[in-house]
N, C-alpha and C positions, 0 to 999 in steps of 0.2 A: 518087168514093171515092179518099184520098190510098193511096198505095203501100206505105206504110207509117205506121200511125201513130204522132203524138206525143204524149208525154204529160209533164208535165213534173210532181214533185211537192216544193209546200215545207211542210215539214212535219220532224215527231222521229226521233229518232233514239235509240232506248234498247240497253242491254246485260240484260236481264231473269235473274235469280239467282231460280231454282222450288227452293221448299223441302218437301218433302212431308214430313206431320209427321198422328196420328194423331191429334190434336186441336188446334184453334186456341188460344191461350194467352188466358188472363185478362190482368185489371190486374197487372202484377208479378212475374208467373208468368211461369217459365222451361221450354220443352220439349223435346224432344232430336225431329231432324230424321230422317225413316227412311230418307231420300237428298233428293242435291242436283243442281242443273243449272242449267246457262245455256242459253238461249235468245239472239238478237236480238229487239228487238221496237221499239216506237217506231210508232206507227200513220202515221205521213209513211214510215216508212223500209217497215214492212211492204207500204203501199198502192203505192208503187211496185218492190216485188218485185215485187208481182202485176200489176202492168199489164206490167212485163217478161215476165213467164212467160205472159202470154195474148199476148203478139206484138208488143207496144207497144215503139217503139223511146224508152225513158223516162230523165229526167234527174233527179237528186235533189240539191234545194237546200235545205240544213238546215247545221249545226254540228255538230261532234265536238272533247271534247280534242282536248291534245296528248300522249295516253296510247296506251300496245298497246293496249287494248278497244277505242277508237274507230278505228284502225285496220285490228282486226283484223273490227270490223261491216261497213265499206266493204268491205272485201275479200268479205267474203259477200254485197253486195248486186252487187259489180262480178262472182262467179261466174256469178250469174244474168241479167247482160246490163244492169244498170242504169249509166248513165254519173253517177260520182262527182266530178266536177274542179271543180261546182261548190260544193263543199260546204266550208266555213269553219273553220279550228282554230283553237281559241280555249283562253283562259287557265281556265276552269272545266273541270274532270272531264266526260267523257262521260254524257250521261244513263244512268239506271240505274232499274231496278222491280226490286222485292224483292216476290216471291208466296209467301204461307204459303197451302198446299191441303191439307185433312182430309182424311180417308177419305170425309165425306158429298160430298164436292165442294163442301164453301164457301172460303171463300180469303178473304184477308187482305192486301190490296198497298199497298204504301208506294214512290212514286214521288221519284224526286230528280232534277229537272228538270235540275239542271247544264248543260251547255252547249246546251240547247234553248233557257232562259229567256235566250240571247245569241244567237237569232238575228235579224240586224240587219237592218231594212228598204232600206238602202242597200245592203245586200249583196244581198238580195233585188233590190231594183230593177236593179244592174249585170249579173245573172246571167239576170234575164231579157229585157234588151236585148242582148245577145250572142246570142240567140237568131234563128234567120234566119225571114222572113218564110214563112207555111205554115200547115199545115192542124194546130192545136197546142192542146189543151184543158192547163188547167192544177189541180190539186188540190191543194187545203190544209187542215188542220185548226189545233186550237185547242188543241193541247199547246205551241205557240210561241207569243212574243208578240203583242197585236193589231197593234201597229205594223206589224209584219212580213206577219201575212195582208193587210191593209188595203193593203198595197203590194203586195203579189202582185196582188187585187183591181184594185187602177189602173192595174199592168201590162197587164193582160188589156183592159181598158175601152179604152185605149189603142192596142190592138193589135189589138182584133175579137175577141177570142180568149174562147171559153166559161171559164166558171171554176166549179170543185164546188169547194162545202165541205163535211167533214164534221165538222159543229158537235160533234166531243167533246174532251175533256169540255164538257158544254155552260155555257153563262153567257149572259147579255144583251149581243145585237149590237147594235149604234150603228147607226142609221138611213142614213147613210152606205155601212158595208159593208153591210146588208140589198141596198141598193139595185144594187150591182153583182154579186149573185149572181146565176149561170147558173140551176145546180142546186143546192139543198140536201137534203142527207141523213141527215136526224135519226135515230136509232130512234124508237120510241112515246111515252119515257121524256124524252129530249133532246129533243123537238118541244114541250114546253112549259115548257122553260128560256129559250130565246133571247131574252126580251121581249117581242113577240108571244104573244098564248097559244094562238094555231090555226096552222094552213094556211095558210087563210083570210086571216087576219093579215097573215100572214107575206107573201105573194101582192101584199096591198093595200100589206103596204109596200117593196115594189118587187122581191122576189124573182120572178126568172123561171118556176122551176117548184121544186116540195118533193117529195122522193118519202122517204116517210117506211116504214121497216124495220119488221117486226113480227114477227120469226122463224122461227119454224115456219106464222105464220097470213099470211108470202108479202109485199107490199108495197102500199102506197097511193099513184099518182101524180097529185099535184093540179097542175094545171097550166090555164092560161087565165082564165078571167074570176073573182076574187077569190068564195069561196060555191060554184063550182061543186061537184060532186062528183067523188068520187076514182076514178080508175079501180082496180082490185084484180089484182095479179097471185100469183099463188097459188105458193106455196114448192113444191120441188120434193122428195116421198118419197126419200131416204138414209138411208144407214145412218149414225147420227151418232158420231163420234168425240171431237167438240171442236166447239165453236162457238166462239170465242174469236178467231176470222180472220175469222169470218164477214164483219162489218163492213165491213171493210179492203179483203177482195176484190170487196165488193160495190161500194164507191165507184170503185176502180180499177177495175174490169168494166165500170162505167159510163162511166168517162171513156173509156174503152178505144173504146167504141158511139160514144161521141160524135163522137170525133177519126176513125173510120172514117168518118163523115158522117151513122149513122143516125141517124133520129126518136128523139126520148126514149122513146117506146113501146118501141122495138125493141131501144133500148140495156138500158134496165131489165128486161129479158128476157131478156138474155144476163147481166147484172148478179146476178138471180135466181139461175140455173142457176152461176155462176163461184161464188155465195157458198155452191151446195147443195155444190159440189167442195171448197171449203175445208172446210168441218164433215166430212169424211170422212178425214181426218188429226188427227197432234196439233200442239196447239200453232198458232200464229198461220202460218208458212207450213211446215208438217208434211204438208199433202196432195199430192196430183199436180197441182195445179192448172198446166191448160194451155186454149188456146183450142178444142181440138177434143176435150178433155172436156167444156168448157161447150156445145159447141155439140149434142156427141153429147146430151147431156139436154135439150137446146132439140128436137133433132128427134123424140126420143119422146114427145113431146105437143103436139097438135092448137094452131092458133092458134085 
């Protein structure tokens, strides 16, 4: 087991503007806001808070302006231990999400990818050959371009190095990257986006293992001979705040197990338990999430 583990994440980077507003607005219709906030958010930039804050000694390779927001999101991501040096300013505005949330809890979001949709594969490639040889999982999702995960991908192939992706938003992978995924981490929803329409599929066409989200009804890891059945790892009873991290902590939780050297079983267990610690806050990383709150939920129940 490494001494420390690595985790390296390419992936977004958002500034999130939460409008809370008593109804969501029609076509044309204008509403007045009951309060405002900003948030960070960015699912690359969130999933490597959370590998930081569960112990993971983690690097994040994405794009920001060259504006104060994108500046002042690295500084929130470098408070909680994430190494920023590799991350790229560039000539587009920092990404950004606009959440309109009602009173019933629906919501309304409008994403402006801005300097995500420039993040460059040869930047990706240079930042993660500067990397030193070791015990190093890497995470990416699919808020950047393909070129860009697809080079993360032949980094990792390259290198020996496990690779998660978390297919969201989800769309149809090319047979190509199918093939060099470690783990993938769909929810329920995103599991029959990717082109493949199962698991199963997905397994026969060259993914190493899916372990597929289901909320409150816990997780499914499919893994080994294409058809087999899913193991079920069952969610962990909280008291819920938010689920809206849920995700994020779940995937970084995972690469977190991985890069320590456990089995996917044992990773997706801690994965489990990190994603029950995010839903007990608000907002994407508004909980306490740490490694010895995930692990204190792992020890009150029986393997």
């Amino acid at each position: 087991m490494p001494a420390e583990p690595t985790v390296i994440v390419v992936g977004s980077l958002n500034a999130d503007l939460l409008l809370d507003v008593e109804r969501l607005p029609g076509p044309g219709e204008t509403v007045t806001a009951l309060r405002a906030g900003r948030a960070w958010g960015g699912k690359g930039a969130n999933q490597a808070a959370a590998a930081a804050r569960l112990g993971a000694r983690t690097r994040f390779v994405g794009a920001v302006g060259r504006d104060e927001v994108g500046e002042e999101a690295l500084v929130a991501l470098e408070r909680v231990g994430v190494d920023t040096s590799a991350v790229a300013r560039v000539g587009e505005p920092t990404g950004s999400a606009h959440v309109l949330r009602d009173a019933a809890g629906e919501n309304l979001i409008v994403v402006v990818p801005g300097a995500n949709a420039l993040v460059d594969p040869g930047h990706v490639e240079s930042s993660l050959a500067a990397i030193p040889d070791g015990e190093v999982v890497v995470v990416s999702n699919l808020e950047i371009p393909d070129d860009a995960v697809l080079a993360a991908a032949r980094a990792c192939a390259e290198r020996g190095w496990p690779f998660v992706l978390n297919p969201a938003p989800a769309r149809s992978l090319t047979p190509e990257l199918l093939a060099l995924v470690t783990v993938l981490t769909p929810n329920a929803e995103e599991a029959t986006g990717l082109g493949p329409s199962s698991p199963a599929a997905l397994l026969a066409a060259g993914v190493d293992a899916v372990v597929v989200t289901r909320g409150a009804d816990g997780v499914d890891v499919h893994a080994g001979e294409a058809g087999a059945g899913p193991a079920r790892i069952a969610a962990f009873e909280v008291d819920v705040v938010d689920t809206i991290g849920a995700g994020d902590a779940f995937t970084a939780a995972l690469a977190v197990g991985l890069a320590w050297g456990h089995p996917l079983a044992e990773a997706a267990r801690l994965a489990v338990a990190a994603a029950a610690v995010a839903v007990t806050g608000p907002g994407a990383r508004g909980a306490e999430l740490s490694l010895a709150a995930a692990r204190s939920l792992l020890e009150s129940r029986p393997r």
